[in-house]
C-alpha atoms as a printed R data frame, in Angstrom:
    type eleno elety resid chain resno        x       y      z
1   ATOM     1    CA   UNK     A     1  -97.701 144.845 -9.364
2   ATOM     2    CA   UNK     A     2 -101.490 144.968 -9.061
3   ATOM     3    CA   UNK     A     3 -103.227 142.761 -6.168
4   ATOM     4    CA   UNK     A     4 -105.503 140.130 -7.925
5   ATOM     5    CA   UNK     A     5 -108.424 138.717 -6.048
6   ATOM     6    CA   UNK     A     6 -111.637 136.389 -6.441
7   ATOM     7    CA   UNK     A     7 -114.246 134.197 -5.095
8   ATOM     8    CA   UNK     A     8 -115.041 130.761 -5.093
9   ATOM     9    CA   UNK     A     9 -119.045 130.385 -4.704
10  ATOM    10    CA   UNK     A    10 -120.747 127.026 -3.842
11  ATOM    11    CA   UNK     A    11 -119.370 123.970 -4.456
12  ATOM    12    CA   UNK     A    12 -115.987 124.969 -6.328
13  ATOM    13    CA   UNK     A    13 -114.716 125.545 -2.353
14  ATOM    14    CA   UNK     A    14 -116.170 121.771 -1.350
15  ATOM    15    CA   UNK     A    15 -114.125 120.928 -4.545
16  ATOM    16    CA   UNK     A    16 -110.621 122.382 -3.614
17  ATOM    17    CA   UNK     A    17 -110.307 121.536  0.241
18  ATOM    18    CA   UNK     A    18 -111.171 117.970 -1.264
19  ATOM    19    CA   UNK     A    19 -108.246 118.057 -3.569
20  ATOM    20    CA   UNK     A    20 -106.000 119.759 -0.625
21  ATOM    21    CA   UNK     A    21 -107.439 116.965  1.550
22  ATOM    22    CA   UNK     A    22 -106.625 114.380 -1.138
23  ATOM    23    CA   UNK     A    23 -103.262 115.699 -2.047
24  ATOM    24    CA   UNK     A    24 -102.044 115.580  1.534
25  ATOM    25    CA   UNK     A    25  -98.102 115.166  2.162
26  ATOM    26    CA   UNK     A    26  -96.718 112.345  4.211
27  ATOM    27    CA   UNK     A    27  -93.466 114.675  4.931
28  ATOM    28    CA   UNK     A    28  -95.648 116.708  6.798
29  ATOM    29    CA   UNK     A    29  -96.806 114.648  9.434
30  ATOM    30    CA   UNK     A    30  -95.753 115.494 13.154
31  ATOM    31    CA   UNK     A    31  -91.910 114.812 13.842
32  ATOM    32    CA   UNK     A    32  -91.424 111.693 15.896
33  ATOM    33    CA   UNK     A    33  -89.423 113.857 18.145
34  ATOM    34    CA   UNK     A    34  -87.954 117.349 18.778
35  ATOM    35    CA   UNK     A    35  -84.716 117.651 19.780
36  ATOM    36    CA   UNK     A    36  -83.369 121.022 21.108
37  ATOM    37    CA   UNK     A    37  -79.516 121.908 19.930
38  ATOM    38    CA   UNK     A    38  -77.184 124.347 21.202
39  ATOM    39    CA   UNK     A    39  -75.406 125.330 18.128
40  ATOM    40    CA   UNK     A    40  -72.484 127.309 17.378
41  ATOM    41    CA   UNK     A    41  -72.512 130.219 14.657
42  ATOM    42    CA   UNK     A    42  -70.279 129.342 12.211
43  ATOM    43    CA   UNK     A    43  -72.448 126.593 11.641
44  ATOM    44    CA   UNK     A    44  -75.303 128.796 10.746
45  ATOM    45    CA   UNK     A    45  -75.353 127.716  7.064
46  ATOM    46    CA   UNK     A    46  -74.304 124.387  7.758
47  ATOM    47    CA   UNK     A    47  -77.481 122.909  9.804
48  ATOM    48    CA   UNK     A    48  -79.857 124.636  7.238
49  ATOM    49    CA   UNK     A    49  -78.978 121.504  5.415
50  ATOM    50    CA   UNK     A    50  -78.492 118.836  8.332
51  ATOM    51    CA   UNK     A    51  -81.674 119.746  9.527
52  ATOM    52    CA   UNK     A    52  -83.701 118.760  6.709
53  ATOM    53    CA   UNK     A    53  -81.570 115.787  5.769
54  ATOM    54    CA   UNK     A    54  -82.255 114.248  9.213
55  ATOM    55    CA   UNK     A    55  -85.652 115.174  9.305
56  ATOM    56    CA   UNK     A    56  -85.658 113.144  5.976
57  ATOM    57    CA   UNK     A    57  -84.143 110.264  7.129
58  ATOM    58    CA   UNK     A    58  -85.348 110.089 10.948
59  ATOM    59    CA   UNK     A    59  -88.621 112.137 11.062
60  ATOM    60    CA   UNK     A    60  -86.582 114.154 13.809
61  ATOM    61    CA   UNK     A    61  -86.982 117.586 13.925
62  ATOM    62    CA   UNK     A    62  -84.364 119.773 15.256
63  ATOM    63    CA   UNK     A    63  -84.717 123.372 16.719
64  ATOM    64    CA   UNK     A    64  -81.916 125.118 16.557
65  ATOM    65    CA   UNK     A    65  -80.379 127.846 19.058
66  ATOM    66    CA   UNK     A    66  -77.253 129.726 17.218
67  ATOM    67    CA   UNK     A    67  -74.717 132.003 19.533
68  ATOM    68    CA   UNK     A    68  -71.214 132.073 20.581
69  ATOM    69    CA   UNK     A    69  -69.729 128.948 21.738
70  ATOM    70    CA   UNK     A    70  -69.161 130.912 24.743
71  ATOM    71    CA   UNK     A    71  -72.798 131.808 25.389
72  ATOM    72    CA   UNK     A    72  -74.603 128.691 24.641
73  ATOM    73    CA   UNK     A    73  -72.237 126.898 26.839
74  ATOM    74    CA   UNK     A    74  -73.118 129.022 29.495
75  ATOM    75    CA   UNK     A    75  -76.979 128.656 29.136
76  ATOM    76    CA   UNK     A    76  -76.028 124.706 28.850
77  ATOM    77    CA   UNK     A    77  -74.460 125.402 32.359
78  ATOM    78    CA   UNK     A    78  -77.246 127.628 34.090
79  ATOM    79    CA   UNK     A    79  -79.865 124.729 32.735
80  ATOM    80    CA   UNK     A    80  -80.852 125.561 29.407
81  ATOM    81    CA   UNK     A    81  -83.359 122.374 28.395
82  ATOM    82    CA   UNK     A    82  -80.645 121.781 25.371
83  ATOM    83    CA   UNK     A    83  -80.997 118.005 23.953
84  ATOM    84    CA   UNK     A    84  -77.186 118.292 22.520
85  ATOM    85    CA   UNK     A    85  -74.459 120.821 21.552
86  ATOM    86    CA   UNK     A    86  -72.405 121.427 18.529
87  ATOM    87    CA   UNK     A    87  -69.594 123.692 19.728
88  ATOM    88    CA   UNK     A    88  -66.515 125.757 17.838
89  ATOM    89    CA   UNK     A    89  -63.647 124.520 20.074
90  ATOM    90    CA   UNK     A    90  -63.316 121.314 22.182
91  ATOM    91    CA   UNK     A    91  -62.271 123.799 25.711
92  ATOM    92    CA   UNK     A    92  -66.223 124.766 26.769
93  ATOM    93    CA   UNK     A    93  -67.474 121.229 25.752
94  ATOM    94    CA   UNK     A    94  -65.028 119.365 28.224
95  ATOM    95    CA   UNK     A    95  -65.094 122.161 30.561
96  ATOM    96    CA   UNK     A    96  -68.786 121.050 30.663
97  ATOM    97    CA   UNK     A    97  -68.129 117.447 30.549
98  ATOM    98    CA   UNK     A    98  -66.129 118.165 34.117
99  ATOM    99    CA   UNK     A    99  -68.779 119.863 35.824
100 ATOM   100    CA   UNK     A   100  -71.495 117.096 34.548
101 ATOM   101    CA   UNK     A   101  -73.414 119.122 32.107
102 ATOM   102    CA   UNK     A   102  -72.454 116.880 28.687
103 ATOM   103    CA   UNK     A   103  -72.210 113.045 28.626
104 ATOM   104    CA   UNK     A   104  -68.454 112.241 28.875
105 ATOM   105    CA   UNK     A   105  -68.976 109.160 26.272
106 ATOM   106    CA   UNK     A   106  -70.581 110.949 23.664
107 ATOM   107    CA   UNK     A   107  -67.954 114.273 22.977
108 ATOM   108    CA   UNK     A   108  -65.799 113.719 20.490
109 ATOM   109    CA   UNK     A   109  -64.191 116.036 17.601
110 ATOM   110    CA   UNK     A   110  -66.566 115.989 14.273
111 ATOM   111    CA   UNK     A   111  -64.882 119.111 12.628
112 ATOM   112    CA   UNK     A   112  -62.128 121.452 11.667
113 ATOM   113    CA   UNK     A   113  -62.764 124.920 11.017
114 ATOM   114    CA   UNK     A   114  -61.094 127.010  8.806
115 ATOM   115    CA   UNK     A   115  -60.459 131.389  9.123
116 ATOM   116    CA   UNK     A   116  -60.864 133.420  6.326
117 ATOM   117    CA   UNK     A   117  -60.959 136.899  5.697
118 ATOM   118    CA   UNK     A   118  -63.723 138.399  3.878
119 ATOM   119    CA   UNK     A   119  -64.169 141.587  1.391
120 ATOM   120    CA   UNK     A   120  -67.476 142.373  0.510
121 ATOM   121    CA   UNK     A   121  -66.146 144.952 -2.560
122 ATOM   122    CA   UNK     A   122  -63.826 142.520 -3.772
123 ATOM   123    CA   UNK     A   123  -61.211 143.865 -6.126
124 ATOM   124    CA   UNK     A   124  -62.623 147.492 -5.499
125 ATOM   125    CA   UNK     A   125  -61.535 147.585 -2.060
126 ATOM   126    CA   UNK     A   126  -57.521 148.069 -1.317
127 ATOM   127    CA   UNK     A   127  -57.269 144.728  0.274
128 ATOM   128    CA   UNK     A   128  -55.884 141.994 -1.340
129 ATOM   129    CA   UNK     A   129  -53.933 140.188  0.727
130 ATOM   130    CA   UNK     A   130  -53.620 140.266  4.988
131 ATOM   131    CA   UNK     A   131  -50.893 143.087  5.081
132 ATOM   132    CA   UNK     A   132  -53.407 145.243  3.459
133 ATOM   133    CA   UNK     A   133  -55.365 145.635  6.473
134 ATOM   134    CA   UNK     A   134  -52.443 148.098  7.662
135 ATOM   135    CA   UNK     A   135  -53.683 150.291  4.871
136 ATOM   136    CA   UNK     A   136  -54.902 153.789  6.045
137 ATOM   137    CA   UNK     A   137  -57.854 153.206  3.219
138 ATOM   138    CA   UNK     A   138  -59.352 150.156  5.865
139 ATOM   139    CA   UNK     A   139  -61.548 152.054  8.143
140 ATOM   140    CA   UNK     A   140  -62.676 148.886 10.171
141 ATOM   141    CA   UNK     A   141  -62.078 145.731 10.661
142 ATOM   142    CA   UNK     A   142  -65.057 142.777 12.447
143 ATOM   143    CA   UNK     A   143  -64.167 139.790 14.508
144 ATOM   144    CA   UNK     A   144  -65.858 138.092 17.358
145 ATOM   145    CA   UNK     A   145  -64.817 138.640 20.896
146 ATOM   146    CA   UNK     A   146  -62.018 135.986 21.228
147 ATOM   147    CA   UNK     A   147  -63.195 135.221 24.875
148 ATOM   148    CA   UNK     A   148  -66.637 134.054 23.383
149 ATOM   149    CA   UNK     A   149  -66.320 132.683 20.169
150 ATOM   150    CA   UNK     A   150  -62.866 130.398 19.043
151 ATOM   151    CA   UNK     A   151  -63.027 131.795 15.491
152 ATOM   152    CA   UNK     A   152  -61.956 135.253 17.262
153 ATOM   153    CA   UNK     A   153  -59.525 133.863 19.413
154 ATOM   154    CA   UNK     A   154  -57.716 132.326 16.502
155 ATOM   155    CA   UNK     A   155  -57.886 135.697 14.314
156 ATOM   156    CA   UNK     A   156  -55.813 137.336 17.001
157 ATOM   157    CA   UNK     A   157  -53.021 134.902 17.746
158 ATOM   158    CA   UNK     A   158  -52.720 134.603 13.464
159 ATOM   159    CA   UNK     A   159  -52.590 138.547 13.096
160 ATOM   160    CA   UNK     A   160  -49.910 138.588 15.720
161 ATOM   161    CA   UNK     A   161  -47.842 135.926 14.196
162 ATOM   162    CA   UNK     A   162  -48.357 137.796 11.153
163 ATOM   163    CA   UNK     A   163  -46.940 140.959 13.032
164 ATOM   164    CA   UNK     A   164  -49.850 143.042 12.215
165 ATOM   165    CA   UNK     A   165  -52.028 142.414 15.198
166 ATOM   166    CA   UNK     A   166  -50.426 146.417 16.603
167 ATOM   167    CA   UNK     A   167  -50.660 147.964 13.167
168 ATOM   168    CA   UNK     A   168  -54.749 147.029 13.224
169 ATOM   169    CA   UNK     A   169  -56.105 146.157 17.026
170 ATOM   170    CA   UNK     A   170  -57.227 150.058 16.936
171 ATOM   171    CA   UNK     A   171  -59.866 149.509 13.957
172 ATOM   172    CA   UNK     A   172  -61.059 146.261 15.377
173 ATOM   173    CA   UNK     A   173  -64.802 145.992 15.762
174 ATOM   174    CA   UNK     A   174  -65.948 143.648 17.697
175 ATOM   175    CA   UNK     A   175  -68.828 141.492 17.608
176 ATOM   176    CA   UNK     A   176  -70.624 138.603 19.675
177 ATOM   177    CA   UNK     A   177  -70.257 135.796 17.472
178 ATOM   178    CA   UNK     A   178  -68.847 135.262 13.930
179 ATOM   179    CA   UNK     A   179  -72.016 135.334 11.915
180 ATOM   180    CA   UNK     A   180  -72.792 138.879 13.647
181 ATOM   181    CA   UNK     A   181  -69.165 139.460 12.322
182 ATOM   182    CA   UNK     A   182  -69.982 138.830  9.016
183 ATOM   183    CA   UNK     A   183  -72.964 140.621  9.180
184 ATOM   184    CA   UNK     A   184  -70.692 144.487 10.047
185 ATOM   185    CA   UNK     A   185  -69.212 143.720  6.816
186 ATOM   186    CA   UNK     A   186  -71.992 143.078  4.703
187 ATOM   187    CA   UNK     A   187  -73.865 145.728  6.233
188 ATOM   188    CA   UNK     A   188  -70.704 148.006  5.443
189 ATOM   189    CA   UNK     A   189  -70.087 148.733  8.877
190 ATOM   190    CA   UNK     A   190  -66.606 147.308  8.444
191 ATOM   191    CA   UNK     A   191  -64.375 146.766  5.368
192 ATOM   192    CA   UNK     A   192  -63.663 143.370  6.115
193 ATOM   193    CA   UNK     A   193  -64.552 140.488  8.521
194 ATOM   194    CA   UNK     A   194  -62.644 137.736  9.591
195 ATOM   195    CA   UNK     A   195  -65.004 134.700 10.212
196 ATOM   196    CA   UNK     A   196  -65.568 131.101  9.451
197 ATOM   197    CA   UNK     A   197  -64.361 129.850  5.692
198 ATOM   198    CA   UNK     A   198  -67.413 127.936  5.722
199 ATOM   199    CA   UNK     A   199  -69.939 130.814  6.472
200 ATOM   200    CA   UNK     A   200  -68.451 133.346  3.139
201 ATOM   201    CA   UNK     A   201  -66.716 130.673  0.722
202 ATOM   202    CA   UNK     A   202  -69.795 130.978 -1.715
203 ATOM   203    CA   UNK     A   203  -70.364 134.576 -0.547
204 ATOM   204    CA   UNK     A   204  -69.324 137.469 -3.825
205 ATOM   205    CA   UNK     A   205  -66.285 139.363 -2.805
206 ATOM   206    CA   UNK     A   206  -62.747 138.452 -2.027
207 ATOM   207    CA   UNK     A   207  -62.211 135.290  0.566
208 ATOM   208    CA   UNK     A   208  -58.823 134.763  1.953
209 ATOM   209    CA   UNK     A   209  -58.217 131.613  3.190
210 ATOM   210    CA   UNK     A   210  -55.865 131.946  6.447
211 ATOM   211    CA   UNK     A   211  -52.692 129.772  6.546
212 ATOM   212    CA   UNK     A   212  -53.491 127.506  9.138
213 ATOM   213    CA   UNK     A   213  -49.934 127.909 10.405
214 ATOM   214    CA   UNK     A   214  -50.813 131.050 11.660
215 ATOM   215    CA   UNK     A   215  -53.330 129.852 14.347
216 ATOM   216    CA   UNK     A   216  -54.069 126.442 16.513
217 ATOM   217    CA   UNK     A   217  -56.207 123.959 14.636
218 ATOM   218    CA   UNK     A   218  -60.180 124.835 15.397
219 ATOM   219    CA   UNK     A   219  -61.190 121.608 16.163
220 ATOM   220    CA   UNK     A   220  -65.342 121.412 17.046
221 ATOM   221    CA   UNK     A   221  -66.091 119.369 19.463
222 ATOM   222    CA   UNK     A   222  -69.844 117.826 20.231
223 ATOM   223    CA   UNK     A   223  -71.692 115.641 23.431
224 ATOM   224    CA   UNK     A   224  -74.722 115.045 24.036
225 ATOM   225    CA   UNK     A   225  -76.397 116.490 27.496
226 ATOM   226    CA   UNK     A   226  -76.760 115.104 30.399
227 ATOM   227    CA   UNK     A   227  -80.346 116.479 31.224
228 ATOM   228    CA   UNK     A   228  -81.665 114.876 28.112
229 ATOM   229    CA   UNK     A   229  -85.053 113.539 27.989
230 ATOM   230    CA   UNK     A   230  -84.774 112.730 24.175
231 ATOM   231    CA   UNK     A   231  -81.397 110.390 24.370
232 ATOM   232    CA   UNK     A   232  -82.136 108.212 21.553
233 ATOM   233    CA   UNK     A   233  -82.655 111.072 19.476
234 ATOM   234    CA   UNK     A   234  -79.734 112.536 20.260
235 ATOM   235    CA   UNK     A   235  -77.764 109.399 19.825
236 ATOM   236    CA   UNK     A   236  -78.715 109.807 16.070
237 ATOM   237    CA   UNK     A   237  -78.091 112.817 15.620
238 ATOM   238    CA   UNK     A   238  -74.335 112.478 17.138
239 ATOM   239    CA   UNK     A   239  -74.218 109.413 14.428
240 ATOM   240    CA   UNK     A   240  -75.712 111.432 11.300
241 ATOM   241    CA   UNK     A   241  -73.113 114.325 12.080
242 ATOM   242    CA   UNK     A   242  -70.287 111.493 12.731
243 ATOM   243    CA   UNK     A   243  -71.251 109.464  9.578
244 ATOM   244    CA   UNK     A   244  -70.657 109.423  6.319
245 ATOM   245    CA   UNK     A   245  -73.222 111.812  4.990
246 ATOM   246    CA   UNK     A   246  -72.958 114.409  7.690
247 ATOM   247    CA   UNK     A   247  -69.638 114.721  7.071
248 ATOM   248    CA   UNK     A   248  -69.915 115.096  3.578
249 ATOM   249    CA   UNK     A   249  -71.849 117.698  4.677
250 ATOM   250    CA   UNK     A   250  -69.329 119.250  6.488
251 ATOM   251    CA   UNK     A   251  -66.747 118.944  3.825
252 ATOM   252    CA   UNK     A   252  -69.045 120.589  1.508
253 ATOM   253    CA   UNK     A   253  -69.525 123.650  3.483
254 ATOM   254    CA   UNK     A   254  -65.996 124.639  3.850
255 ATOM   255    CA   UNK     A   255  -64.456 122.270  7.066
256 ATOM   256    CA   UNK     A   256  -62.127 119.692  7.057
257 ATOM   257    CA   UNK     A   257  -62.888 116.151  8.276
258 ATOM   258    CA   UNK     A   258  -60.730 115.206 11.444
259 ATOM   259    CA   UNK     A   259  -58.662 111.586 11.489
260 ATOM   260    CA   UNK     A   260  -60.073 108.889 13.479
């Protein structure tokens, strides 16, 4: 493709930073505030989409920090300047809660996740159902560390209630966080991944959903800071997530909604 260039001489460049000044964008004025959120990476995909809703509605920007539950509640512990934190499990947030680091009245449960297995090749690779991963054809296999990341934790205990947690634990790659999972299989680094429903369900390739039987419900769990200098914009935030468009956001992307 050939590179195309010109000049504009005299007045025609008075004439276009007019229109550009003329044709100015009201969604681009400064936020009203930042807020800075901890969140966790199966929700990678997810806050693409929150983010610019509630910038939409609130004039709130949000800058986002994606890791291992594990690790961001760590940072949130050693005094990262986080605003909130949108976590995989409920055990780091109320650990947390306990040692004063998130507001006790604002954690509560605002998703379920679901585990799938992923297969990039689809119906060209052997694997076509969770026994198949006992196959001698399946090289490798990616899941987060279970003692960082919940999505990890729960792929263990449901491949040893399946009984084939012995058959495969030798060809187990592991990775930091389920996104990074993802990311061995897509690279072809591993023949599969298991990782968050919500981060492959549009992905091409074979998905297999987990029976939740298998493994403890993922329930994500949220709160608010306690360091906080922007609490009113976290306080919206926590209700956008909680209401009834967040959560249709959620539902969209692959979680299930918890009771109230």
């Amino acid at each position: 493709m050939s590179n195309m260039s010109f000049r504009l001489r005299g007045p025609a460049v008075v004439l276009v930073f007019s229109l550009l000044a003329a044709c100015g964008n009201p969604k681009t004025t400064e936020p009203a505030a930042k807020l800075t959120v901890a969140v966790a990476a199966n929700l990678t995909d997810v806050f693409v989409a929150m983010a610019k809703t509630f910038r939409e509605q609130t004039n709130i920007e949000l800058v986002v920090s994606y890791g291992s539950t594990a690790q961001l509640a760590q940072q949130i512990e050693n005094g990262a300047p986080f605003d909130f934190f949108a976590a995989a499990d409920v055990e780091h947030v109320d650990d947390l809660v306990a040692k004063g680091k998130l507001q006790k009245e604002s954690r509560t449960i605002y998703a379920m996740g679901q585990l799938a297995l992923w297969v990039p090749k689809g119906e060209d690779s052997d694997i076509h159902e969770l026994k198949d991963l006992a196959s001698n054809s399946v090289r490798f296999i990616s899941i987060a560390q279970p003692k960082l990341a919940p999505y990890g934790a729960a792929t263990v205990e449901a491949l040893t209630k399946a009984g084939l947690w012995e058959s495969i634990q030798a060809k187990t790659v592991y990775a930091n966080s389920i996104s990074q999972a993802k990311q061995a299989a897509a690279s072809g680094n591993a023949d599969a991944a298991f990782t968050a429903y919500s981060l492959v369900f549009r992905e091409a390739g074979t998905v297999i959903k987990i029976d939740r039987r298998l493994y403890r419900p993922i329930e994500q769990a949220l709160a608010i800071t306690s360091s906080t200098r922007q609490l009113d914009a976290a306080q919206k935030l926590r209700a956008f997530l909680l209401g009834t468009e967040g959560q249709a956001i959620l539902l969209e992307n692959g979680y299930l909604i918890p009771s109230r």
